[in-house]
N, C-alpha and C positions, 0 to 999 in steps of 0.2 A: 504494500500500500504506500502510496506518495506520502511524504511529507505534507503533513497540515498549512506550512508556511507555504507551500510551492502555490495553494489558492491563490487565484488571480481571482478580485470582487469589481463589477464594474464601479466605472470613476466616475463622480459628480462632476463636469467642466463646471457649473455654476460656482461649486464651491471652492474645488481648486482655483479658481481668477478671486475669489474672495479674498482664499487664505493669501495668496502670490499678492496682491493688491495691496491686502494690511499689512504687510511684510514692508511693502515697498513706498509703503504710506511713512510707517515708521523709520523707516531707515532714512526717506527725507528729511522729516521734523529733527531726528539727531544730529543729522549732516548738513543743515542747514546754519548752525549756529559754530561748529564746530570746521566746515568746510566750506562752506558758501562766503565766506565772511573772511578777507585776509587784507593783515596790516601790509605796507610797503612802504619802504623807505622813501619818499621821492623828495629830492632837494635840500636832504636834512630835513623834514616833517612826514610823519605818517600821515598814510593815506587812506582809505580804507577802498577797497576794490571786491568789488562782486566774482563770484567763482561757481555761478550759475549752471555752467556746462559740464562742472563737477557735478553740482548736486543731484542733476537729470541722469548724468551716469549713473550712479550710486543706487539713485532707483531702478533703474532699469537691469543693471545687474542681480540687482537684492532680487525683482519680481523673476525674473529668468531662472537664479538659481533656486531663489524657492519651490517655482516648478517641475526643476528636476529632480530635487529632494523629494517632493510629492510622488512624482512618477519612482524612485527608487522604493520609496515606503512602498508602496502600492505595486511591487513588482512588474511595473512596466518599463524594462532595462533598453528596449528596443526605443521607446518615444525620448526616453534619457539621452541615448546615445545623439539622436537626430537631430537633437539641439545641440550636446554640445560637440560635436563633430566638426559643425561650421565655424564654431567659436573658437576653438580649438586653432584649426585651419588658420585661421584669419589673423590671429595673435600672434600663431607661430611665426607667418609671411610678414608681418608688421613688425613683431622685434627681432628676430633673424636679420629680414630688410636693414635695420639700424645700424647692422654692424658691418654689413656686405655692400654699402650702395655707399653714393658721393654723401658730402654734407648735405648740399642741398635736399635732394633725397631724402636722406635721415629725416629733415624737418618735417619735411614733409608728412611721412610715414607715422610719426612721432605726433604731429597735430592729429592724423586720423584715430591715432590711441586713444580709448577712453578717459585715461587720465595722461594730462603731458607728463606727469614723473612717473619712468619706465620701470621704477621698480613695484609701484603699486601693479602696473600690469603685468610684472613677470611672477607675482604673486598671485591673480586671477588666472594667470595661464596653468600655475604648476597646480590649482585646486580644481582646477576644472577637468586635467590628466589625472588626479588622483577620483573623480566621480565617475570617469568615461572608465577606468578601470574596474571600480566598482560596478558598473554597470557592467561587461564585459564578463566578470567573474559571475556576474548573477545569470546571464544567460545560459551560460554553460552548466551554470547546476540546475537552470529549470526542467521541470520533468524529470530528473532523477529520483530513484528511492531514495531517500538517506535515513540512516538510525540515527536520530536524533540522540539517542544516548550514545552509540560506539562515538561515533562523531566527538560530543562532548570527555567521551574519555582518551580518544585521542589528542585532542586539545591539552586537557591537563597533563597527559602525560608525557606533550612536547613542552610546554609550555614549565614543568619541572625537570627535563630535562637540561633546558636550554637553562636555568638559572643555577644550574651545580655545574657547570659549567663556567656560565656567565661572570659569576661568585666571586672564584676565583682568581680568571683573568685582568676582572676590574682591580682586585686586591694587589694584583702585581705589578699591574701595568702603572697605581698608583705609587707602589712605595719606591718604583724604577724613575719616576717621572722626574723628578730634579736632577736624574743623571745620563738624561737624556742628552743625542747635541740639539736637537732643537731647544731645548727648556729653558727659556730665557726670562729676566722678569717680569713680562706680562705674560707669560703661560704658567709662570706658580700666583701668578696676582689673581689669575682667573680658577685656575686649582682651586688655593684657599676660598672663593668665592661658590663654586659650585660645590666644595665640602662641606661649606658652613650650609649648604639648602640643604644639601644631600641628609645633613644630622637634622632639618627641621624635618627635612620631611618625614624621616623614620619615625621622631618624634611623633607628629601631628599625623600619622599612618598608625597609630597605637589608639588615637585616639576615634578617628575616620574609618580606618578599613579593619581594623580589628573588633571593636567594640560598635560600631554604627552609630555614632554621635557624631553629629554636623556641627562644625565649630571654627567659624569664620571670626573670630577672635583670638587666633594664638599667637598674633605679633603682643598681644602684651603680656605675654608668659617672658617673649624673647625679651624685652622691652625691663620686663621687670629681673631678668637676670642682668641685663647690661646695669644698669643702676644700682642693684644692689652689689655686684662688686666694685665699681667706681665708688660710691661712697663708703663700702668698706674699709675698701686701700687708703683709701685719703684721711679717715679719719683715725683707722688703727696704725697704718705703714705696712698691713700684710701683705705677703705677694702672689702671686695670683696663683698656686696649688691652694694653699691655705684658705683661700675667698672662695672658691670657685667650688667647694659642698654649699657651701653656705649661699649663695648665688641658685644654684639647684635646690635646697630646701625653701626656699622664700616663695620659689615660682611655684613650686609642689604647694603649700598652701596656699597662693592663689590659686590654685588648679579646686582645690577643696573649696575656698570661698567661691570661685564660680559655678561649681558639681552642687552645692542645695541647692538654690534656688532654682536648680534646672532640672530636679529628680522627677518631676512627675511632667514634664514636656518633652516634645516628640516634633522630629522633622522639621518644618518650617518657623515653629514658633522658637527651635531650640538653637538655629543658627539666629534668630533676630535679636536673644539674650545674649547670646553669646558676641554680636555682633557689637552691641552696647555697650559689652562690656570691652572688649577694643578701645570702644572710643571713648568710654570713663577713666582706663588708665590713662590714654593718651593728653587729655584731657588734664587729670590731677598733675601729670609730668608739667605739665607747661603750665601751670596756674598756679604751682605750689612752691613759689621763685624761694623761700625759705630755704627748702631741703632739697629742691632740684636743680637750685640754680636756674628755671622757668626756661624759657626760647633760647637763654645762650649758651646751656648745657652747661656740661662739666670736662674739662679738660684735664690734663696732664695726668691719666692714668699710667699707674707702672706699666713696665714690659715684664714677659714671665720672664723668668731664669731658668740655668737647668741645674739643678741640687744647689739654686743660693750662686752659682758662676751667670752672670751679667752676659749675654748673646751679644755683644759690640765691640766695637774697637778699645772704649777703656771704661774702666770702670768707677765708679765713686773713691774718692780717697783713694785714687791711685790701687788698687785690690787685683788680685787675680781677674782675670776672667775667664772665658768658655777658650776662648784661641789661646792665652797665654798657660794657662794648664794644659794643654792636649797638644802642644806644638803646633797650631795651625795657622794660616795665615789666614787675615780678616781680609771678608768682603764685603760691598757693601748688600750684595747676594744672600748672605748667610743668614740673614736675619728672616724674611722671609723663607725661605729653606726650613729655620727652625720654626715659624710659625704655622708652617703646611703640613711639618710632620706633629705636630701640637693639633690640629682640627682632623685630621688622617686618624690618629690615636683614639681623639675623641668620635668619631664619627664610628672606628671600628666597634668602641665600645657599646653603641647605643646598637647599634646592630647584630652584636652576638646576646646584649640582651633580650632584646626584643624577640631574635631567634630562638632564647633558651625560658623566654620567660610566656611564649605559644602554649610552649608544651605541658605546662606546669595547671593546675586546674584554675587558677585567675585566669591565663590565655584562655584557657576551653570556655569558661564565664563570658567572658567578653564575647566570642565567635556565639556563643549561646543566645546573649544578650542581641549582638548583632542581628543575627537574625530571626528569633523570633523572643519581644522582654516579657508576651504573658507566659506561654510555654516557658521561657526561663523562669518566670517567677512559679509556676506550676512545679517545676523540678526540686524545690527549694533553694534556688540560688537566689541572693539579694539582691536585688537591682540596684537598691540604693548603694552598697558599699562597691558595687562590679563597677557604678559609673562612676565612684569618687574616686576607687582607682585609677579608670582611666586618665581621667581629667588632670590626676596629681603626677602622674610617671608621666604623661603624654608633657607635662608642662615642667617640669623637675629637667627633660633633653633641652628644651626649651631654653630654661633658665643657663643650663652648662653652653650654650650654642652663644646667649646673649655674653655671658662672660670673657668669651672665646672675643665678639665682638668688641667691646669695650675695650680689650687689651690691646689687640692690631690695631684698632684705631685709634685709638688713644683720645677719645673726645666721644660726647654721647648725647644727643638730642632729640627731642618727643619727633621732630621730624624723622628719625629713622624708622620709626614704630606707626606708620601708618597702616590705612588697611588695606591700601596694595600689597601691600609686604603676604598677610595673609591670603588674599587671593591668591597672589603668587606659588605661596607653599600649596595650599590647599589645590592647584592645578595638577601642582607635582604630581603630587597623590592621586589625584584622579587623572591624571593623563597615563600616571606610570601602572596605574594600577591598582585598586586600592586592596591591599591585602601585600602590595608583591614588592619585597624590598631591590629587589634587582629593575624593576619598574624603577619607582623611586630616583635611580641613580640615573638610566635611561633618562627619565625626564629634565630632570636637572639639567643635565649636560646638555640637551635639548632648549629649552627654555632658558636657561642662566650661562652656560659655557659659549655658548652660536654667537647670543646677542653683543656680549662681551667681546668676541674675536671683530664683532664687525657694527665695534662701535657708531663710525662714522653714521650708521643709518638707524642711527637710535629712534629717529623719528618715526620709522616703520616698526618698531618692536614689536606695539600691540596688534598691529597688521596681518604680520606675520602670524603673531600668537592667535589671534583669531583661526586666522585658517590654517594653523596646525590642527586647535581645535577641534574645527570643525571634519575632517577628514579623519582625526580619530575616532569623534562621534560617528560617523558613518561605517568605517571599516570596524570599528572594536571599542562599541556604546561601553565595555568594563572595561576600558584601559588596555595597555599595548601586551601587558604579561599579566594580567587579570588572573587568579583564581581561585576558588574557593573549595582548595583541597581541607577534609579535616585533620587535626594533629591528632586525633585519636579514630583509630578505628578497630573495628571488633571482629576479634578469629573466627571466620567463620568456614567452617569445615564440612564435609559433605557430611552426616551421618552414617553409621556403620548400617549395614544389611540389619534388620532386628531389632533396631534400635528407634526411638524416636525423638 
């Protein structure tokens, strides 16, 4: 018997031009303020000039691909293709054209582009290969049988395959990477940058994919560990081993103070608490100029040491240091060097716990709770203490991740701790996977290593980020190594002849 999905249901046009319509209705009203609208230098004075033939693109894009989204929902991969085929076609000949023809030419070509800047369109080009794919792949499975379960255990058992694997090459590939010859200091600048996500995301993956609590608030777990070790240091003189439990225990009880008031809320209403709560620490940070020092932060946080020897060329009071005890010569290299294997160490740590703390019955709580908290509460597990757990350990990496921060940079402001920060993490997680620590690291390097290599076009970030997005929602709606193996499972054995 076919597969249930392979039904094809006839299509409403009526409604499909609706849904495409409101789409495209929306995406003007955003882009009109945000696109439509651009300042210009002229003469020394700004000017303000209209970008009208932006905004009509932007619609017409948004209504087109909503339509093929529709048609993929709706397994019509063939009317998918027909549209973007042409489009496809058309983009290719037009930026291709840009780089093979005269200047003149080029301009030319370039004005016919929906948008004049070519990297917004080599972006429409490469998501619109990734839907004609998708459509492609759906063809070729239409009308087959499929076991929706072998299928499904196929999946997990490449998809655990491929991370014991994965595991370990990422582990090497890291601790080899500063003695690489390309490894120069912006490839350990962006290292220490994608390990510090890489420890949220494990983190906020404790909290998201393990236990199923939606928590778009954890930039102020990071937020409250940067701070509490900056005002640690400063007021005791301790250095940053010594700070850095204590940093991790502060965030863990915010993790508690924000886990009551959220014990008996669910889904939407439990990211908009959570959400709040984001913005009340952010909020006290910058308003409580007393003890935070308010907008202009707090500077001259110490640097670690390693056992009490200073990582720089000299030390206080003329003292030993790291190079002068070990015979080595100073560079100005080494110090980042020692900061990358400092977030590398911490990073591995949050992830053999996390790995070893699955297995233990709080992890099986949490996947319990995950997926279904009356059934869990039916079993006698307690929901109240499975989600304070979380909330405290998911925010305790948190807090160690923010300590990390406040030391490398050596300066701390409510402005780090916004809720893009959170958004950000929380993609990881759900782009990477949510359950799957080798996700996780995928995404990262995805989202924070790419943008970083190619700063110059920082303006495109969210661009990009969008339609990565969106192409993973289509190809793999759980994330790129999604899955929901359990850590326990039960012997199950044929019974003997006679037996029962």
């Amino acid at each position: 018997m076919a597969a249930a999905s392979s039904i094809v249901m006839p299509l409403n046009p009526r409604a499909m031009a609706m849904e495409a319509g409101l789409t495209a209705f929306v995406v003007a009203l955003l882009t009109i303020g945000m696109v439509g609208i651009d300042l210009v230098d002229v003469n020394t004075q700004l000017e303000i000039q209209s970008r009208l033939p932006d905004v009509i693109a932007a619609a017409i894009i948004a209504f087109v691909g909503r339509v093929v989204l529709i048609f993929l929902r709706e397994r019509r991969f063939r009317f998918a293709l027909y549209i973007l085929a042409p489009v496809i076609a058309a983009l290719a000949v037009l930026l291709i054209g840009r780089f093979v023809t005269s200047e003149t030419t080029a301009q030319t070509l370039g004005d016919i582009l929906p948008f004049h800047d070519p990297i917004v369109s080599w972006v429409i080009f490469f998501v619109a290969i990734g839907l004609a794919a998708k459509a492609i792949t759906g063809m070729r499975q239409t009308g087959r049988v499929v076991d929706a379960e072998s299928r499904g255990e196929r999946i997990r058992t490449s998809i655990a395959r491929s991370g014991r694997y994965l595991g370990p090459a990422f582990v090497i590939a890291a601790v080899a990477l500063p003695f690489l010859p390309f490894a120069d200091r912006q490839i350990l600048d962006i290292g220490v940058l994608v390990l510090t996500y890489v420890m949220l995301g494990w983190g906020l993956n404790i909290v998201v994919g393990l236990a199923g609590l939606l928590d778009l608030g954890y930039v102020a777990f990071y937020g409250v560990g940067a701070y509490s070790y900056a005002l640690l240091a400063q007021a005791t003189g301790l250095g940053f081993w010594s700070c850095l439990p204590f940093a991790g225990v502060v965030a863990a009880l915010c993790g508690v103070l924000l886990g009551f008031p959220v014990l008996r809320l669910r889904g939407d209403y439990l990211a908009i608490v959570t959400l709040g709560f984001g913005e009340m620490v952010r909020v006290i940070l910058t308003n409580w100029t007393t003890f935070t020092n308010g907008p202009s932060g707090i500077g001259g946080i110490p640097k670690p040491t390693f056992f009490g020897l200073p990582v720089a060329a000299t030390a206080p009071n003329d003292g030993p240091t790291f190079f002068s005890v070990f015979g080595l010569e100073y560079s100005p290299i080494s110090r980042v060097i020692f900061l990358y294997y400092i977030i590398l160490i911490l990073a591995l740590v949050t992830n053999l716990f996390t790995l070893r703390i699955r297995k233990l019955p709080i992890g099986r709580a949490w996947e319990a709770l995950r997926e279904d908290e009356v059934a869990c509460a039916s079993l006698g597990i307690n929901p109240r203490n499975t989600k304070l757990t979380a909330f405290s350990i998911g925010a305790m990496f948190a807090g160690f991740a923010g300590s990390f921060f406040a030391t490398r940079q050596g300066f701390v402001s409510p402005e780090s701790f916004t809720f893009i920060e959170s958004a950000v993490i929380l993609a990881i997680v759900v782009l990477g996977g949510m359950g799957s620590q080798v996700g996780v690291v995928i995404a990262a390097i995805i989202l924070i290593g790419l943008p970083e290599l190619f700063r110059e076009l920082h303006q495109y970030r969210m661009l990009a980020f969008g339609g990565a997005m969106i192409l993973i929602m289509v190809w793999r709606p759980q994330g790129m190594l999604a899955h929901r193996e359990p850590t326990l499972r039960l012997n199950s054995r044929t019974p003997e002849p006679g037996r029962s």
